[in-house]
Steps between C-alpha positions, in 0.01 A plus 500: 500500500708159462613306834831589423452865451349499811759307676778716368303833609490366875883407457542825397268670776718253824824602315404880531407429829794354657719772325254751655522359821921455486439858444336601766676294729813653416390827594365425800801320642718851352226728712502233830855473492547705793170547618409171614632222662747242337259264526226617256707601260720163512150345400405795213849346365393138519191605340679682247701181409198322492360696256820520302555097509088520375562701228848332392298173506214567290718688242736177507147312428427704219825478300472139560159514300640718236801262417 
């Protein structure tokens, strides 16, 4: 296997990740909604945008490599 094959697998692999994770997340701040207390799930949404700003980053990375 080239470098680059490799490289692009574990892109691919930490892209599928994060949009696992945003996943996730999401439904556990929809079940902890009114369960828990507004603290915890205030930081399940800054997590959550984390992730999101992650994901939007790297695939903003990659189209810059592709063009």
């Amino acid at each position: 296997m080239t470098s680059t094959v490799k490289i692009l697998k574990e892109i691919d692999n930490h892209v599928g990740n994060l949009i696992d994770k945003h996943y996730q997340l999401d439904a556990e701040i929809d079940n902890a909604s009114e369960v828990v207390p507004d603290e915890y799930v205030t930081r399940l949404k800054k997590e959550r945008l984390k992730t999101k700003d992650e994901l939007s980053y790297v695939k903003f990375q990659l189209s810059r490599m592709c063009h």
